[in-house]
Chimera marker file (.cmm) of the C-alpha trace (Angstrom):
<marker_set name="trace">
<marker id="1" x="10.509" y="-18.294" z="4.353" r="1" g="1" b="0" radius="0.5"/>
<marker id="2" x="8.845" y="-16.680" z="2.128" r="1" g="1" b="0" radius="0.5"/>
<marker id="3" x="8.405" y="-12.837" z="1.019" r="1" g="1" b="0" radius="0.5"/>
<marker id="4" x="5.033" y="-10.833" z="-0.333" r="1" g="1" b="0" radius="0.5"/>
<marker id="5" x="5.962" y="-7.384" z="-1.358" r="1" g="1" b="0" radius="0.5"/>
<marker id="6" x="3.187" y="-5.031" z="-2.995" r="1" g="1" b="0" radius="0.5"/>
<marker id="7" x="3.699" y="-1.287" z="-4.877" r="1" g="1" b="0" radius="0.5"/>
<marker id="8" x="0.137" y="0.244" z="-4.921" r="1" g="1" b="0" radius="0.5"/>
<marker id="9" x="0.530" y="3.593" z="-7.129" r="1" g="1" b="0" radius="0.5"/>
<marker id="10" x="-2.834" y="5.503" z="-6.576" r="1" g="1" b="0" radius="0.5"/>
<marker id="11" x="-4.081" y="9.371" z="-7.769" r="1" g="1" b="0" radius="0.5"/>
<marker id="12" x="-5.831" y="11.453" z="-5.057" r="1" g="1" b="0" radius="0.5"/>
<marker id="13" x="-7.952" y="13.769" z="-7.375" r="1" g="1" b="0" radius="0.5"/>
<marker id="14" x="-9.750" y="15.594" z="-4.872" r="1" g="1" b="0" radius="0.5"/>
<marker id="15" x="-6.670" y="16.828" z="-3.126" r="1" g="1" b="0" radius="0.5"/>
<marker id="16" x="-5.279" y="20.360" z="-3.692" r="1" g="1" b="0" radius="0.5"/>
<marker id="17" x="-2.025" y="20.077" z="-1.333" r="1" g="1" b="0" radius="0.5"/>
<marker id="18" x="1.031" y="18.328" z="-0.062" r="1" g="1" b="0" radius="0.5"/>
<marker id="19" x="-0.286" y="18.833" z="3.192" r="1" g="1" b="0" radius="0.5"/>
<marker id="20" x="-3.838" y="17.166" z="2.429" r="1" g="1" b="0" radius="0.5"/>
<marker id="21" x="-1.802" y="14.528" z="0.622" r="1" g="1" b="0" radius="0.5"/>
<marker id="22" x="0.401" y="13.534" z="3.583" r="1" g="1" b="0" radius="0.5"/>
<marker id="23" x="-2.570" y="13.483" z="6.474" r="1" g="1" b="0" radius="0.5"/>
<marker id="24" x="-4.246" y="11.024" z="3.529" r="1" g="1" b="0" radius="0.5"/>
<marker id="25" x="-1.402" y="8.966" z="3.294" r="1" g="1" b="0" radius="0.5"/>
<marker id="26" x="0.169" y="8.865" z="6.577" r="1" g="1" b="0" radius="0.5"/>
<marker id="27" x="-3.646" y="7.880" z="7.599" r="1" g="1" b="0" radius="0.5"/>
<marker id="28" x="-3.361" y="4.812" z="5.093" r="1" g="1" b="0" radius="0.5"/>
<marker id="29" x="-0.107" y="3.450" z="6.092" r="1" g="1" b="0" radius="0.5"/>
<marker id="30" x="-1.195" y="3.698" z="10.219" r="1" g="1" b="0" radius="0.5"/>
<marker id="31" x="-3.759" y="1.712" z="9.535" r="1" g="1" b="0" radius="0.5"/>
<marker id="32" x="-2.691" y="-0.595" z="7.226" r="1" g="1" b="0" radius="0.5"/>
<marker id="33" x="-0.156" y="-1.293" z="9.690" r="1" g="1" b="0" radius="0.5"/>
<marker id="34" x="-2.434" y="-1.695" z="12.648" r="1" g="1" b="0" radius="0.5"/>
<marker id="35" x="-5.288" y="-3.854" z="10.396" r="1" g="1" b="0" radius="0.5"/>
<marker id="36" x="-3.387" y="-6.003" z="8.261" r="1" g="1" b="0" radius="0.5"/>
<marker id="37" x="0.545" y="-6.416" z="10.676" r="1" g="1" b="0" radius="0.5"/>
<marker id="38" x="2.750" y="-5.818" z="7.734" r="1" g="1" b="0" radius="0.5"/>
<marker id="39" x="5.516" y="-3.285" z="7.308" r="1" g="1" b="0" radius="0.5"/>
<marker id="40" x="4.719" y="-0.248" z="4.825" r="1" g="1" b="0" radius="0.5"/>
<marker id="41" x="6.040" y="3.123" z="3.464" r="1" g="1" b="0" radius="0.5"/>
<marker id="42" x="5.505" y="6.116" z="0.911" r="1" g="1" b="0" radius="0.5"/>
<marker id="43" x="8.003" y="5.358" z="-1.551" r="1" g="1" b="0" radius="0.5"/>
<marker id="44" x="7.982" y="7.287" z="-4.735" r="1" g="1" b="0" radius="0.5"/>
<marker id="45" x="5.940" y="10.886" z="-6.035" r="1" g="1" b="0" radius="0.5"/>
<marker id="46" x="6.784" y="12.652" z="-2.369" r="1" g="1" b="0" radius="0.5"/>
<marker id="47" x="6.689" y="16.442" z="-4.040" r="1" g="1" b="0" radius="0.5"/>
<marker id="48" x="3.582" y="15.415" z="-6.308" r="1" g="1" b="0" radius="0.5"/>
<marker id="49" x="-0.024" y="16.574" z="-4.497" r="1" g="1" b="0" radius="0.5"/>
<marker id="50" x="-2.562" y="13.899" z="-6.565" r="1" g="1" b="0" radius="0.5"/>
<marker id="51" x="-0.115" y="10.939" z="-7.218" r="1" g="1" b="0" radius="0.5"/>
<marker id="52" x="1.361" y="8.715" z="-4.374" r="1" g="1" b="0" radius="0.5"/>
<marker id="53" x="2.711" y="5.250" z="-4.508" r="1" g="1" b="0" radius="0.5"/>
<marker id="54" x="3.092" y="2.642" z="-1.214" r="1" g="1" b="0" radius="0.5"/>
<marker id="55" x="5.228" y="-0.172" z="-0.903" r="1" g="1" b="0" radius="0.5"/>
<marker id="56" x="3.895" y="-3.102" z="1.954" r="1" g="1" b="0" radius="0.5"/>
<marker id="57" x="6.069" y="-5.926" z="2.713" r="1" g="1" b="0" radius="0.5"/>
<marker id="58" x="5.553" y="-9.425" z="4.789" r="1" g="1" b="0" radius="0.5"/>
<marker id="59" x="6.915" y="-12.411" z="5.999" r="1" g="1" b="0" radius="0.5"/>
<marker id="60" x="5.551" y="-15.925" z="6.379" r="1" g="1" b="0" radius="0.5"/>
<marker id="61" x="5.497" y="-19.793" z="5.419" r="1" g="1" b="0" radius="0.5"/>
<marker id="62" x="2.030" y="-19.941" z="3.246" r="1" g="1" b="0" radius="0.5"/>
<marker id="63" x="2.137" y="-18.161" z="0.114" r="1" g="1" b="0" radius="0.5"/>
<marker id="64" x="-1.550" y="-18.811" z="-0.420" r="1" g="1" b="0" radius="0.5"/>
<marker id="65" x="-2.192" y="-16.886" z="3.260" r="1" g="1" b="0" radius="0.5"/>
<marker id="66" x="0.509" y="-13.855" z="1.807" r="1" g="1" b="0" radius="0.5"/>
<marker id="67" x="-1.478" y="-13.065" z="-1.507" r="1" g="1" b="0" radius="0.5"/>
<marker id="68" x="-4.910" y="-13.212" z="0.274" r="1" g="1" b="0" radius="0.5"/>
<marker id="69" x="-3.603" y="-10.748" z="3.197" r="1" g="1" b="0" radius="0.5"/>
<marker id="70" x="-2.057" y="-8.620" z="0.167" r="1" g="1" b="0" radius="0.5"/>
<marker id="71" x="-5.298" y="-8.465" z="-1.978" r="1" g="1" b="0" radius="0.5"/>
<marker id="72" x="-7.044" y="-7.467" z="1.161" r="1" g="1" b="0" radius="0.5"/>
<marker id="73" x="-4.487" y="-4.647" z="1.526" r="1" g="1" b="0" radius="0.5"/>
<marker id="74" x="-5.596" y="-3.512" z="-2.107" r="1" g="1" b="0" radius="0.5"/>
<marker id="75" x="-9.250" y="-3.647" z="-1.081" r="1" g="1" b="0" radius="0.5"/>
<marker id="76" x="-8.825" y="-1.602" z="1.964" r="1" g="1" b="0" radius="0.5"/>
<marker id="77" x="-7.021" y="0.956" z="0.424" r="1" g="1" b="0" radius="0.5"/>
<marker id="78" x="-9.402" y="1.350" z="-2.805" r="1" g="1" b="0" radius="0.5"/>
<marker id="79" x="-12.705" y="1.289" z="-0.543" r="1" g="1" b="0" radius="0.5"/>
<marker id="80" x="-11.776" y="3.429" z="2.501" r="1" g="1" b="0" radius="0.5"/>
<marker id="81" x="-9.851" y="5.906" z="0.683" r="1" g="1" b="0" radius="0.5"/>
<marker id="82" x="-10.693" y="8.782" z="-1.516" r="1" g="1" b="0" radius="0.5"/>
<marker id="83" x="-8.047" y="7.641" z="-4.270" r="1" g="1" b="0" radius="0.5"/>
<marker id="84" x="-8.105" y="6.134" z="-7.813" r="1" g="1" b="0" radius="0.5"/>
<marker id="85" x="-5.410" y="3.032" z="-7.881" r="1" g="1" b="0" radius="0.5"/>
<marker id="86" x="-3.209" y="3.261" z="-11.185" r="1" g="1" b="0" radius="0.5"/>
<marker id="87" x="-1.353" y="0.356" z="-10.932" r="1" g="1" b="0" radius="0.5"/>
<marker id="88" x="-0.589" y="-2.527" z="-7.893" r="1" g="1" b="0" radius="0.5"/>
<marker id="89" x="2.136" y="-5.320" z="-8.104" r="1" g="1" b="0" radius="0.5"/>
<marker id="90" x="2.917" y="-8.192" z="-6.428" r="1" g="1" b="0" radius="0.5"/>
<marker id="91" x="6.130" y="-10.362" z="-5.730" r="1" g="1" b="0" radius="0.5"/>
<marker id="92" x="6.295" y="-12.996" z="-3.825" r="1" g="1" b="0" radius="0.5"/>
<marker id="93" x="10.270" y="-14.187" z="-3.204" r="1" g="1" b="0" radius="0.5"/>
<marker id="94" x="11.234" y="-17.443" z="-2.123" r="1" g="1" b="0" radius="0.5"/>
<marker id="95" x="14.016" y="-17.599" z="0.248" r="1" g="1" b="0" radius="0.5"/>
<marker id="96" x="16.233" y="-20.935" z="0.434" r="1" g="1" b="0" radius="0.5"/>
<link id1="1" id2="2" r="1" g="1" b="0" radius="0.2"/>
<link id1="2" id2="3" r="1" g="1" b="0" radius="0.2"/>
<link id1="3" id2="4" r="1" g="1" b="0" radius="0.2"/>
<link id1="4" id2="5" r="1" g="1" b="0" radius="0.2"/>
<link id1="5" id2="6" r="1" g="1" b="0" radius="0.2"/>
<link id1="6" id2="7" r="1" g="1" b="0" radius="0.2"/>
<link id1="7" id2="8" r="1" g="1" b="0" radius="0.2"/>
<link id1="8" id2="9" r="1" g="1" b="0" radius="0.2"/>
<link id1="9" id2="10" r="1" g="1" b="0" radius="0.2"/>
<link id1="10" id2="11" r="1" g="1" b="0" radius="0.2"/>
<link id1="11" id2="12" r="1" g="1" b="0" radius="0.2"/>
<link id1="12" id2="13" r="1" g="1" b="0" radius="0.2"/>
<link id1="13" id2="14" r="1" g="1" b="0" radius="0.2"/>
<link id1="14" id2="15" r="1" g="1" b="0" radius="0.2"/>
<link id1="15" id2="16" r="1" g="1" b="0" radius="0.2"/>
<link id1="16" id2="17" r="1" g="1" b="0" radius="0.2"/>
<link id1="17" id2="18" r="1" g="1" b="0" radius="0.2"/>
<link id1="18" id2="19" r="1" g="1" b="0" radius="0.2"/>
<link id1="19" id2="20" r="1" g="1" b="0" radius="0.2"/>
<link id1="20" id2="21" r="1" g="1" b="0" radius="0.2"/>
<link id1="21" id2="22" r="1" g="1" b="0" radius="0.2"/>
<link id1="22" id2="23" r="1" g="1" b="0" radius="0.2"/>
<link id1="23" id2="24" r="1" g="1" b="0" radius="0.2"/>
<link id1="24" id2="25" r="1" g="1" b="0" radius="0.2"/>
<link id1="25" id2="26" r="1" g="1" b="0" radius="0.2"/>
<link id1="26" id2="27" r="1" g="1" b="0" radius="0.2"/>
<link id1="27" id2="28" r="1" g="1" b="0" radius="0.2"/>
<link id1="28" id2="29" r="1" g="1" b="0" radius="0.2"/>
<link id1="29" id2="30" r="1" g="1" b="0" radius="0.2"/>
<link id1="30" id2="31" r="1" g="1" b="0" radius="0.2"/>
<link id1="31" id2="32" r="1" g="1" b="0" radius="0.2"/>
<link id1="32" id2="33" r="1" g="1" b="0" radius="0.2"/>
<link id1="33" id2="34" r="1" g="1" b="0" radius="0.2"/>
<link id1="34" id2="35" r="1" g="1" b="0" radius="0.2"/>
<link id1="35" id2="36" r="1" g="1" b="0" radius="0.2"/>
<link id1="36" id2="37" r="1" g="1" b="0" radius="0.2"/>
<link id1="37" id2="38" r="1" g="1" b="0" radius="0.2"/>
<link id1="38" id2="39" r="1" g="1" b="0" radius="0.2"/>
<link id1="39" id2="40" r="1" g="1" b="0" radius="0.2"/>
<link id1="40" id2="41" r="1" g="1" b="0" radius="0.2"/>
<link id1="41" id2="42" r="1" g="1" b="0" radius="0.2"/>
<link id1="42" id2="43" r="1" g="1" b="0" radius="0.2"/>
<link id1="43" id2="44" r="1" g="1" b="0" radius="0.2"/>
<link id1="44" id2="45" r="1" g="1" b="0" radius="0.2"/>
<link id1="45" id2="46" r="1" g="1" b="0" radius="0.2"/>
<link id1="46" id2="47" r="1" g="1" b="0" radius="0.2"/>
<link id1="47" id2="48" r="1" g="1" b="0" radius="0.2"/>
<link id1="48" id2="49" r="1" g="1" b="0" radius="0.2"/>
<link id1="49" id2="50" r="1" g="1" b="0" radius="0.2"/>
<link id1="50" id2="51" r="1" g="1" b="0" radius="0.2"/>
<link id1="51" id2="52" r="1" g="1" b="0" radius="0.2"/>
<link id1="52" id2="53" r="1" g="1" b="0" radius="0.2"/>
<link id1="53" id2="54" r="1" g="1" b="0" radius="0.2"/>
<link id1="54" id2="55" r="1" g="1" b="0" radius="0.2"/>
<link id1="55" id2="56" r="1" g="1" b="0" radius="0.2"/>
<link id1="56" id2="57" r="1" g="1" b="0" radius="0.2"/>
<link id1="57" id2="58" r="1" g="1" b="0" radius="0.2"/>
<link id1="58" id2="59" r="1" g="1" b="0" radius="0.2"/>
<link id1="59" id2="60" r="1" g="1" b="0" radius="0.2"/>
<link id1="60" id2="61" r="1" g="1" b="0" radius="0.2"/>
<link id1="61" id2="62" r="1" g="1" b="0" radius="0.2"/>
<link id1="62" id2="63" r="1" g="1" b="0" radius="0.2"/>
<link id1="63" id2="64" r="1" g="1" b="0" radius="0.2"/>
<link id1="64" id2="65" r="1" g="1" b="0" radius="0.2"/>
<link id1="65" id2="66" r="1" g="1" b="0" radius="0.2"/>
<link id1="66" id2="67" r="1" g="1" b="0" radius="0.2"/>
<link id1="67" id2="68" r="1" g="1" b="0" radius="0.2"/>
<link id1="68" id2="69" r="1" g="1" b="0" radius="0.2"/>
<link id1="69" id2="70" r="1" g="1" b="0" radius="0.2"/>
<link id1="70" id2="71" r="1" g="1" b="0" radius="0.2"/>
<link id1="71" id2="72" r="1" g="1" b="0" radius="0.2"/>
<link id1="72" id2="73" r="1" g="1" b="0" radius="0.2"/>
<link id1="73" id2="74" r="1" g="1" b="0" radius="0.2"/>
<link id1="74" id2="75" r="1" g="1" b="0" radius="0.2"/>
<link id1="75" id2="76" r="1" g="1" b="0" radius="0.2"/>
<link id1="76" id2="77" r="1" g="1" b="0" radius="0.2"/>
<link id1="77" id2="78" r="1" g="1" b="0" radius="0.2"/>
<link id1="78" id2="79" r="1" g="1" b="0" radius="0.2"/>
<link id1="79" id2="80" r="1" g="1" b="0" radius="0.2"/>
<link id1="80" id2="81" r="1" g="1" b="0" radius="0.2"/>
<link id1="81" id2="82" r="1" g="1" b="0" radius="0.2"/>
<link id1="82" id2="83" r="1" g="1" b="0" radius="0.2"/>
<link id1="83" id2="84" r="1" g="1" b="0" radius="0.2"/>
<link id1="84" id2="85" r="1" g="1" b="0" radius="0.2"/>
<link id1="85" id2="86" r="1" g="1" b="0" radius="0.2"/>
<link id1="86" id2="87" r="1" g="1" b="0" radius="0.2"/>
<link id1="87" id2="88" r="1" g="1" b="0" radius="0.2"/>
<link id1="88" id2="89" r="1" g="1" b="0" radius="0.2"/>
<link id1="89" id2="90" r="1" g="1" b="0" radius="0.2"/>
<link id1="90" id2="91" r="1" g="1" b="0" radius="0.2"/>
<link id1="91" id2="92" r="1" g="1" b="0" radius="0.2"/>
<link id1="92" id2="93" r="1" g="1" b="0" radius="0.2"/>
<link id1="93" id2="94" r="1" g="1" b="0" radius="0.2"/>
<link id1="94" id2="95" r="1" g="1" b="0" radius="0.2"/>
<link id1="95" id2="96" r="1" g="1" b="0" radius="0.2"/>
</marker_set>
């Protein structure tokens, strides 16, 4: 088995609210979830308005297919979002 888990950090300069902020990012994370079948969550900067930071996990046998379906994660969210990515990272974990 084997593990691909991403941390996108992005900025959201147009945005002038939590509120604008959360219907952005609770839009990303449906449909990353619907598009792409992996699991995904806000996970750090929940008080800050223009920064945000996602973390998307998966499972699967073919770490070749994981990093593709990852780095199409990254290009959804940098081309149908209004956001500036900061910094992404990827791990992919082995299991025995």
């Amino acid at each position: 088995m084997i593990v691909a888990v991403a941390r996108i950090r992005f900025r959201l300069p147009a945005n002038h609210s939590l509120k604008g902020k959360r219907k952005v990012v609770k839009s990303m994370l449906s449909q990353v979830r619907n598009r792409y079948n992996v699991a995904c969550s806000e996970t750090d900067f929940h008080d800050v308005w223009q920064s945000a930071e996602i973390g998307i996990c998966t499972v699967g046998n073919s770490e070749p297919i994981l990093s593709s379906a990852m780095e199409k994660v990254l290009h959804f969210v940098e081309d149908a979002y209004p956001c500036e990515v900061v910094d992404s990272e990827l791990e992919i974990i082995h299991m025995g």
